[in-house]
MILUM-911465 format. One record per residue (C-alpha): x, y negated, z. Coordinates in pm, whole numbers, plus 50000, padded with zeros to 5 digits. Layout:
XYZ/...
//
This chain:
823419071061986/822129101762188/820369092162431/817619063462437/815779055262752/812679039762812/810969024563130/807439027363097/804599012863329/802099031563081/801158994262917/800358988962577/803688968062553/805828998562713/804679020462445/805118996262160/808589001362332/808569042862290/807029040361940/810419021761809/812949046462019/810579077561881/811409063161532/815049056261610/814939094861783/813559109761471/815909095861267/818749100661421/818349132161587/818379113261987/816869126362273/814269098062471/814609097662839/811109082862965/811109070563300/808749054463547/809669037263810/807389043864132/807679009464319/805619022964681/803858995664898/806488986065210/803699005165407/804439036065231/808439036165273/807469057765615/807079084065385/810439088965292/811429097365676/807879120565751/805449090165812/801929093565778/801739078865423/802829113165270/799449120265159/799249092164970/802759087764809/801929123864703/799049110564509/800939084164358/803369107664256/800999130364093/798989107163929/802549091863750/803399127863678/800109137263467/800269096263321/803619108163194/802849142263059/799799123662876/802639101362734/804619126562599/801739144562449/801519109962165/802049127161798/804619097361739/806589116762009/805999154261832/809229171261756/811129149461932/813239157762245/811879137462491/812769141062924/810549125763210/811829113563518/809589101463757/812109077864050/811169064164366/813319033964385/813209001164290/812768989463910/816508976663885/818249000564077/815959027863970/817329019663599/820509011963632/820799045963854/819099066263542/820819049463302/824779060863432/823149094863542/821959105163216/824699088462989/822439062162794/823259048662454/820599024362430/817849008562678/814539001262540/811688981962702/808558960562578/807368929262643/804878903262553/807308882962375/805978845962282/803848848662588/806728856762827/807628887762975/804928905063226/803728937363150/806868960863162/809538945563376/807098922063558/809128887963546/812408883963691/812798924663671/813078922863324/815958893863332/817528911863593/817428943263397/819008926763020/821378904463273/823308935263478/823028966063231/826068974563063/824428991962842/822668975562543/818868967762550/816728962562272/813608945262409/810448956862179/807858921262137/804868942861935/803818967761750/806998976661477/805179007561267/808319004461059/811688997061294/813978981461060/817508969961210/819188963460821/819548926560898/821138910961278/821678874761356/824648873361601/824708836161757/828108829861927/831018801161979/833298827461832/835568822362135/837478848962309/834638862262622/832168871362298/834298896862151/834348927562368/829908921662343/830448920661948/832308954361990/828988970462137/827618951261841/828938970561580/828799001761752/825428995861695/824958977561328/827419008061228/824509030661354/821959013061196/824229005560830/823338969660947/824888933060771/825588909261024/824738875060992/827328852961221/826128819261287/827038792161461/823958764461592/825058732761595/823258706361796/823738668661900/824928678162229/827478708062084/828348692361805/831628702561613/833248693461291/832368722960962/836398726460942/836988736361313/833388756761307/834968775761000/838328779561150/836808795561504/834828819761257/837428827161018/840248838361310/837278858661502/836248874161159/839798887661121/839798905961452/837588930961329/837408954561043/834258938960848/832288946660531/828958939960563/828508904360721/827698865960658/828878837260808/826588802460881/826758770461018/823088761861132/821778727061284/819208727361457/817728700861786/819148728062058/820418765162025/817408786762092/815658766761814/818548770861576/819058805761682/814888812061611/814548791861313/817868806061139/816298839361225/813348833861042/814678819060777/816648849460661/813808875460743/816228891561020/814958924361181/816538915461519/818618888961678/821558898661905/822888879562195/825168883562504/824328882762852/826818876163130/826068894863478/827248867563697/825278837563522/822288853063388/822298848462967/825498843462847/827048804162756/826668802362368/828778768562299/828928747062535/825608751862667/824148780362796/820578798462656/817908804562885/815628835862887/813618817062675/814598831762345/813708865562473/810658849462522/809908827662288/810738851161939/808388874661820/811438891861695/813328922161854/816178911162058/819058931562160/821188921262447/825568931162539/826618926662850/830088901262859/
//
């Protein structure tokens, strides 16, 4: 994992964000790529093609510039490689565009977790962002002064579409020296016998090479209760999920989880692309 990037939009939120990839950096020797994205006014565009709004996209520019240098200036950053890139462009595009550019590893952005997303990745951005990357996000809820990723909750059916996004799982938990904790949330509307539950984990367990891992059966009133409440009830340091670019987040079961849990956890969440 070489290469981290992080959006920023200067909040408080964005650099709880840059606080866990400067640990993560440190640590492991990555380089951060901070970028903001400069979303102009429709009024500005004219300065693209010589308008009369140069003046002021100049300012704009500037002022992003000197909020960035101030950025990298933070002593949680000292020592550490870290690259600006200031982009014109819109805040998906603009990302996406960065992210094959600059061969990223790992997105990381903030958020206001329990009270929704808003501050980074103003609303739909954000889902947009964790539904169409193919590259792994970790989304930041608060403050972490000690980022610890030694215990991951991965939530699945087990069937055949969540393997290739538990590949990019272990690329990661084998960064991190991470057990996995496999569940399975059963509900009254995706209810399935323990036996055929077991079975599904079992054959999906012996696809991969595994050491380190757990496996549960967890019943709960609907999946992104199950998926929270099984969190918390093993302490886990982040919960990881898949996300499916056509359909927004990916079908766990036979349902399908809103962004919600991003939401709704106070917990890190990391997100793989089906």
């Amino acid at each position: 994992m070489k290469r981290i990037l992080v959006p920023t939009d200067f909040s408080e939120h964005a650099e709880d964000a840059l606080k866990v990839a400067a640990q993560i950096a440190r640590k492991h020797n990555s380089e951060i790529i901070l970028v903001h994205m400069l979303e102009l006014p429709s009024q500005m565009n004219d300065a693209i093609t010589g308008g009369a709004s140069i003046p002021e996209t100049m300012l704009f520019m500037k002022k992003a510039n000197e909020m960035l240098d101030k950025t990298t200036e933070k002593p949680y950053l000292q020592d550490i490689s870290v690259t600006e890139i200031l982009k014109i462009d819109k805040t998906i595009h603009g990302i996406s565009q960065v992210s094959k550019e600059n061969n990223i590893d790992l997105i990381i952005m903030g958020s206001h977790g329990s009270s929704g997303v808003q501050e980074l990745l103003i609303g739909s951005n954000t889902e947009k962002v964790v539904r169409n990357s193919d590259i792994p996000v970790l989304v930041i809820k608060k403050d972490i002064s000690d980022f610890n990723a030694s215990n991951i909750v991965f939530a699945s059916d087990f069937t055949e579409e969540s393997k290739k996004p538990f590949e990019k799982l272990l690329n990661f938990t084998e960064f991190f020296d991470s057990k996995i904790h496999l569940v399975t949330i059963c509900t009254p509307n995706s209810f399935k016998p323990t036996h055929v539950i077991e079975k599904a984990m079992k054959d999906f367990v012996n696809e991969f090479s595994l050491t380190n891992y757990s496996t549960h059966i967890y019943n709960d009133t609907n999946i992104e209760k199950g998926i929270i409440n099984f969190s918390n009830s093993i302490n886990a340091d982040i919960i990881g999920m898949c996300t499916h670019g056509r359909t927004g987040f990916a079908h766990f079961f036979n349902g399908s989880i809103s962004e919600g849990l991003v939401n709704h956890t106070a917990r890190p969440v990391i997100t793989f692309k089906i």
